[in-house]
C-alpha positions in Angstrom: 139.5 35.2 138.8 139.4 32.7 136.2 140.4 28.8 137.1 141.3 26.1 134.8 141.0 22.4 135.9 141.6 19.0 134.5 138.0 17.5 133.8 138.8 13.6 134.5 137.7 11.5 132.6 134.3 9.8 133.2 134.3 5.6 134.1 131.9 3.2 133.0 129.9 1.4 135.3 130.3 -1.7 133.4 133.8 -3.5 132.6 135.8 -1.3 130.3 137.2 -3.4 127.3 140.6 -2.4 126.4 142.2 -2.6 123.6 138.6 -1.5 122.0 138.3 -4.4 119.4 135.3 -5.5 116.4 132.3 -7.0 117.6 131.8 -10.5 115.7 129.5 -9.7 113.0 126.1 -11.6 112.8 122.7 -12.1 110.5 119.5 -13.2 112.8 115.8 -13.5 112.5 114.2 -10.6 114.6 110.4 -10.8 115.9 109.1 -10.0 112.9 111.0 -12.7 111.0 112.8 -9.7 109.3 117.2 -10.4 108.9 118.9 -8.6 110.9 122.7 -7.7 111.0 125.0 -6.4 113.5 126.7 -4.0 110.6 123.1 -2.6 109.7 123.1 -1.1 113.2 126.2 1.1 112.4 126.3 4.2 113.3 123.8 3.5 116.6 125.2 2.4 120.4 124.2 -1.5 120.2 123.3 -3.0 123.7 123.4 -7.0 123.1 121.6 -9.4 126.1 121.4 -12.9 125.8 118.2 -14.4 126.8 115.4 -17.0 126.5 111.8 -16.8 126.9 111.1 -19.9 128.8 113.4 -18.2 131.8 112.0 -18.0 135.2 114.2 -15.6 137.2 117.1 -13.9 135.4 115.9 -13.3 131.8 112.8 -11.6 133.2 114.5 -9.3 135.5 116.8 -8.1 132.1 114.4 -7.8 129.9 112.5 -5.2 132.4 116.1 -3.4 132.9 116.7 -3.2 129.6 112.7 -1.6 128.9 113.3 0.6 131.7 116.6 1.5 130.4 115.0 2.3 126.8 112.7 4.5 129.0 115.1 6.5 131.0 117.3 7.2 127.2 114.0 9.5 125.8 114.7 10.6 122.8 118.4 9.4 122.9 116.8 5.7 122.5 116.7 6.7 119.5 119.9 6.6 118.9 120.8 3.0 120.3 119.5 -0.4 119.0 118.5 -2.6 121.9 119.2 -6.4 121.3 118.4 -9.9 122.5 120.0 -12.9 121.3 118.3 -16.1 122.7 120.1 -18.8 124.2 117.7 -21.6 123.4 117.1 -21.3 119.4 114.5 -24.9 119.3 111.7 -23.3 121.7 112.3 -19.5 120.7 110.7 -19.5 117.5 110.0 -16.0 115.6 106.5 -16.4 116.8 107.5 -17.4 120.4 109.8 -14.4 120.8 107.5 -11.9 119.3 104.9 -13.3 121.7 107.2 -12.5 124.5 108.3 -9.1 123.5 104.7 -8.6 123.3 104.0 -9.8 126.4 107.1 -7.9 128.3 106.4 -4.4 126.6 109.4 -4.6 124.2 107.9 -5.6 120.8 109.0 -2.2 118.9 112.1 -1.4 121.8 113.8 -3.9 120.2 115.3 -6.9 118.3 115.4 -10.2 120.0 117.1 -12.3 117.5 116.7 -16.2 117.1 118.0 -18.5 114.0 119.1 -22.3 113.7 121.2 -24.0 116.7 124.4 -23.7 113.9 124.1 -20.0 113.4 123.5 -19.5 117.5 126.3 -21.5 118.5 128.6 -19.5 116.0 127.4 -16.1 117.7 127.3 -17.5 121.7 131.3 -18.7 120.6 132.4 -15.3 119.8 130.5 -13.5 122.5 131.8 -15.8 125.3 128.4 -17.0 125.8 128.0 -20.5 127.7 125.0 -22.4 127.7 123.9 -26.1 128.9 120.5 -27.8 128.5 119.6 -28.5 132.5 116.4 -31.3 132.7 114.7 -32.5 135.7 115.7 -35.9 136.7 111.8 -36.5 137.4 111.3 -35.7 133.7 110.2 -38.1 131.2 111.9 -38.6 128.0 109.0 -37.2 126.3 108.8 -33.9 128.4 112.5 -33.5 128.7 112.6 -32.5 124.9 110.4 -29.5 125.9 110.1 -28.9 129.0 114.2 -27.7 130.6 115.9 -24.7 131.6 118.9 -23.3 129.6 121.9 -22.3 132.3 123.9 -19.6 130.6 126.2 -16.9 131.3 124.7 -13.5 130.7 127.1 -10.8 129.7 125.1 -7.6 128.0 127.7 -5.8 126.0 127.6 -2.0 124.7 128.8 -1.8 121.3 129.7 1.7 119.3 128.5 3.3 116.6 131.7 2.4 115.0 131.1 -1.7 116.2 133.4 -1.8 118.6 133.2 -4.0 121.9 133.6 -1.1 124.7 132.2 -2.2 127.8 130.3 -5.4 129.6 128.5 -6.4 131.9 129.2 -9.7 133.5 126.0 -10.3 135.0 123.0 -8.3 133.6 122.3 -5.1 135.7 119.0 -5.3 137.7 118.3 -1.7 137.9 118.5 0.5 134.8 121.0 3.2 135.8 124.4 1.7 135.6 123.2 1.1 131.7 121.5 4.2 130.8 125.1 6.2 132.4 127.4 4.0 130.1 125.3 3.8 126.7 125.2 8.0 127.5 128.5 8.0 127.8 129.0 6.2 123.8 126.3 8.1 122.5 128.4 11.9 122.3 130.6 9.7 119.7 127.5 8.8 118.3 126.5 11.8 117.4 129.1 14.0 115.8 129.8 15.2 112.3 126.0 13.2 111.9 
């Protein structure tokens, strides 16, 4: 006896975003002090994190998720282009984030992209992005310059190979899972007629 059913349609952990629309384009500096552009990754599932490397809870924790992530893909990784866009472009240098995606295991996982406060501010605007210098009141003027955190809002979006917005994720994902099921389920777009 042969059955036929109705398949349904498989959810994203992450928030859908509906209509589909562009993502904002964007040329950065990456680790290696190399440009490059949200349009160069065309073709690939984009996942886009905001970060800083002077973080001492959050950023951590996203920047393992998103290694482990990588990880779990295999040879699908291959097929996505993992991204971090810094939140704090004065101390995250090229040479300071290539020293922490050294450090953190990520150095050839991905891009973490920095540039000049104006070309940051232009890309946190259009990705909803928030951020605010927080200083110590115990600081000194001198230290304050350097030494601060960066509160910010998190989001880590998943972009399709066509470069459009499809899901996010309000707060990044602590475990890898929830990630590695939505960028799967973009990548069978990814991959046809290629």
């Amino acid at each position: 006896m042969l059955s036929v059913g109705c398949m349904a349609k498989a959810s994203f952990s992450g928030t859908e975003l509906t209509p589909a629309q562009t993502a904002a384009p964007f040329t950065l500096r990456d680790q290696f002090g190399q440009p490059v552009s949200l349009s160069n990754l065309k073709g690939k599932v984009v996942i886009l994190a905001f970060i800083y490397t002077n973080c001492p809870d959050v950023c951590p924790l996203t920047t393992q998720t998103l290694g482990m992530a990588y990880d779990a893909l295999g040879a699908d990784a291959t097929k996505t282009a993992f991204v971090a866009i810094t939140v704090d472009p004065e101390r995250d240098t090229v040479e300071q984030v290539y020293r922490y995606s050294e450090q953190m295991g990520m150095l050839h996982k991905w891009a973490f992209l920095t540039g000049t406060r104006q070309e940051m501010e232009a890309v946190w605007r259009n990705y909803h992005v928030a951020t605010e210098k927080e200083t110590s009141h115990e600081a000194s003027a001198q230290s304050a310059a350097t030494e601060y955190l960066v509160g910010h809002s998190a989001p880590v979006y998943l972009i399709d190979h066509d470069g459009k917005l499809r899901v996010v994720s309000a707060t990044p994902p602590l475990v890898p899972q929830p990630l590695v099921h939505d960028i799967r389920l973009l990548l069978p777009a990814a991959t046809e007629g290629r």
